[in-house]
N, C-alpha and C positions, 0 to 999 in steps of 0.2 A: 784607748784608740787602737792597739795593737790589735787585742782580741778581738775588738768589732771590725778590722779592717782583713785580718786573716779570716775571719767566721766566713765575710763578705765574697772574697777572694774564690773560698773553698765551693761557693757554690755558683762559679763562674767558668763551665768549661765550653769549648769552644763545639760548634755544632750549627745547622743548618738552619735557615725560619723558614716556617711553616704555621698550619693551623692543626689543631690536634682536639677540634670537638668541640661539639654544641653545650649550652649551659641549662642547666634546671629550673625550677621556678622558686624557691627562696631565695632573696637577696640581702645584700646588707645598702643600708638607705643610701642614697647619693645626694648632695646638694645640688640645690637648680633644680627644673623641671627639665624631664627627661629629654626632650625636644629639644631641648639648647643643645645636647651633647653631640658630638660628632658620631659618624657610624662606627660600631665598636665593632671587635673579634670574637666571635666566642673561641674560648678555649678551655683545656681540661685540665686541672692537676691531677695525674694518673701517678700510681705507686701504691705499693703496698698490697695489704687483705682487703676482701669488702670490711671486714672487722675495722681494722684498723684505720681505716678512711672514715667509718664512720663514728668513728670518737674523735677524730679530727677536726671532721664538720660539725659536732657536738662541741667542740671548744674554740670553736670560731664562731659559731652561734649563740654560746654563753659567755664570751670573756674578751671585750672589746681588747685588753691589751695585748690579746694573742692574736686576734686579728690586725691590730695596726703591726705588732712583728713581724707576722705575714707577708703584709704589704709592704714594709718597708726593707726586705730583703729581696723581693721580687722588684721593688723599683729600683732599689740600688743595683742588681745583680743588671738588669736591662739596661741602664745607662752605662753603667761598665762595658756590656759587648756592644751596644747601640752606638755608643759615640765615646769613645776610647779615651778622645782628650779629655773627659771630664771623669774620667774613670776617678769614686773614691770619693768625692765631691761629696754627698750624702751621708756617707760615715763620718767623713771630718767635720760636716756642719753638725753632724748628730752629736758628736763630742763637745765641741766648740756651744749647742746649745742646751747643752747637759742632759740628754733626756734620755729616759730610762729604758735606751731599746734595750731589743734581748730579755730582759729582767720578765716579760709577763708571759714567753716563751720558757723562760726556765721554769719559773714555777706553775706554768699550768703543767710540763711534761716534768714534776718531780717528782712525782709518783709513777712516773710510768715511761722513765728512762730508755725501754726499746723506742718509742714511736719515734726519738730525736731523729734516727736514721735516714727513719722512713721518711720523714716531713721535710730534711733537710734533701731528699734523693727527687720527694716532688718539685721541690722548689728550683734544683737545678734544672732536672728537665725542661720545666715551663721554661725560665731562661733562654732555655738553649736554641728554645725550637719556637718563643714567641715573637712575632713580626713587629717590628719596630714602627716607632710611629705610629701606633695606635690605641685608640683607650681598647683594653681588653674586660670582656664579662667572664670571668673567671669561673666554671665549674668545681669546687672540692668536695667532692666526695653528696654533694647534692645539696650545697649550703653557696651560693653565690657570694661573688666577693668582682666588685668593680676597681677598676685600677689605670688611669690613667696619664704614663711616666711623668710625659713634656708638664704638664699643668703641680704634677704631685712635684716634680723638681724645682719648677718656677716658684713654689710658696712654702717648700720647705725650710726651715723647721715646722711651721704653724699646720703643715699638711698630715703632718707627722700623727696629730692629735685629729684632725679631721681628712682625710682624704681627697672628699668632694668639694673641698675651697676651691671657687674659681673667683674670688677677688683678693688679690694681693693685698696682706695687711699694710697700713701704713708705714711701718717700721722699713718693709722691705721693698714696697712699692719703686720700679724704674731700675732696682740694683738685682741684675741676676747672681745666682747662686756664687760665683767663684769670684765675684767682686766682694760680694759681703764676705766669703771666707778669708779673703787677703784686707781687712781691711783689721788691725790690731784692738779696734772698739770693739767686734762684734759681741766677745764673750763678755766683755764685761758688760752689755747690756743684756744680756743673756741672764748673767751673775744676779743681777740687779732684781730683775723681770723676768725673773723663768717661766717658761710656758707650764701649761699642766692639763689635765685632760675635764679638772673641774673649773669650766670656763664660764661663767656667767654672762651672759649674752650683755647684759647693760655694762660689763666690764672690759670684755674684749676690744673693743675701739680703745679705750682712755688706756689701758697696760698698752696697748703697740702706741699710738701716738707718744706715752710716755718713753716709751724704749729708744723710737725717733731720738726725744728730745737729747735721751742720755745719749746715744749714738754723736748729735754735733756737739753737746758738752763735753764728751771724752774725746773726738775730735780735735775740739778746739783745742783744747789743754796739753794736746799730746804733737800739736803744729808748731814744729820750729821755723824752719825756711820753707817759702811757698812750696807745696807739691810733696813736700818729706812728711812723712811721721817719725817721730824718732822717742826711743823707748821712754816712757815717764820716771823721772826720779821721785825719790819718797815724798817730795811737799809736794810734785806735781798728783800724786794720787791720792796724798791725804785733801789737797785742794778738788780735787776731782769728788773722792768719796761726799766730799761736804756739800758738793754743790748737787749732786744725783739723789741724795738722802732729803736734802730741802725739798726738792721736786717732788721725791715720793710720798714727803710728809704733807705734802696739800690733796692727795687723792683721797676719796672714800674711805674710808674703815674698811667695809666690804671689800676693794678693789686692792688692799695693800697686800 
């Protein structure tokens, strides 16, 4: 949590919004049809050589988990200057729902440790200088990347893995971000149910409605006086384990 919260930090300086450039023609896919989306920004990730930009947009356009790092340093970095109070929010859920930021960031640039600089010097910039409150069409280096904060914050974690979610999964449906973060369940439905990027589509409903489920089971078990939660003791969680593990044992084969 440290490390992804300082990584997050370090590319968060303070600076003016504006627009900074038109976008290219390859994209990365968006959910929904285009016409649903609101009007976007184009903008540029500038920095670096042409060389070096374009190995960049070479590993954005071969290595989905370099692009969702991408984005998920650009979302975090804009809600941090965007809306201050919620500053961090996205690193903690990221902790809290264990997912492997960073990790496809490190190993696409582990061979080739100068670009860290560079990629971390675009990414501030765009920060700095990208207008709040809007989806932006992102230009790198001539490899497009869509990113739009309010919507990527509202479905995060599950965004994390898809970007273009514009329906709230069940689990998080009605709870914005900084309630599910104070809410002592979340990881352990996290724990249970972790997300991952190999999502089968006939699975994805029945894992979040399950998570739901674990969500008011852990709930329940962990309500003493109306309105408190209060820490579980060892039968309270071996009761709890026993009753989340029953749940899980009725799902698919496939889906566990």
């Amino acid at each position: 949590m440290a490390i992804l919260t300082v990584t997050i930090m370090g590319l968060l300086p303070l600076a003016r919004i504006g627009d900074t450039g038109e976008p290219r023609s390859r994209s990365m896919p968006a959910s929904g049809p285009p016409s649903a989306a609101p009007p976007g920004m184009a903008v540029r990730m500038d920095g670096g050589t042409e060389a070096q930009a374009t190995v960049l947009a070479g590993l954005l356009r071969s290595r989905d988990d370099f692009a969702r790092d991408v984005l998920f340093l650009l979302a975090s970095g804009l809600r941090d200057r965007c809306d201050p109070s919620h500053a961090h929010e996205l690193a903690r859920m990221a902790v809290l729902a264990r997912l492997p930021v960073l990790e496809g960031m490190t190993d696409a640039l582990s061979g080739q440790p100068e670009l860290r600089p560079v990629l971390y010097a675009m990414i501030r910039r765009l920060v700095a200088t990208a207008p709040c409150g809007r989806r932006l069409d992102i230009d790198a280096g001539g490899y497009a990347l869509r990113l739009d904060p309010e919507p990527y914050a509202l479905h995060f974690p599950d965004s994390y893995f898809d970007p273009g979610l514009d329906v709230a999964p069940p689990d998080i449906a009605g709870r914005d971000l900084r309630e599910r973060l104070g809410d002592p369940c979340t990881p352990v439905a996290y724990g249970v149910l972790p997300l991952g990027d190999q999502r089968a589509w006939v699975c994805t409903n029945l894992r979040a409605n399950l998570r739901k489920r674990a969500l008011a089971t852990c709930e329940a078990s962990l309500r003493g006086k109306p309105g408190l939660m209060a820490p579980p003791s060892p039968e309270v969680s071996a009761t709890l384990a026993e009753a989340i593990h029953r749940d899980l044992s009725r799902m698919p084969a496939m889906c566990q």
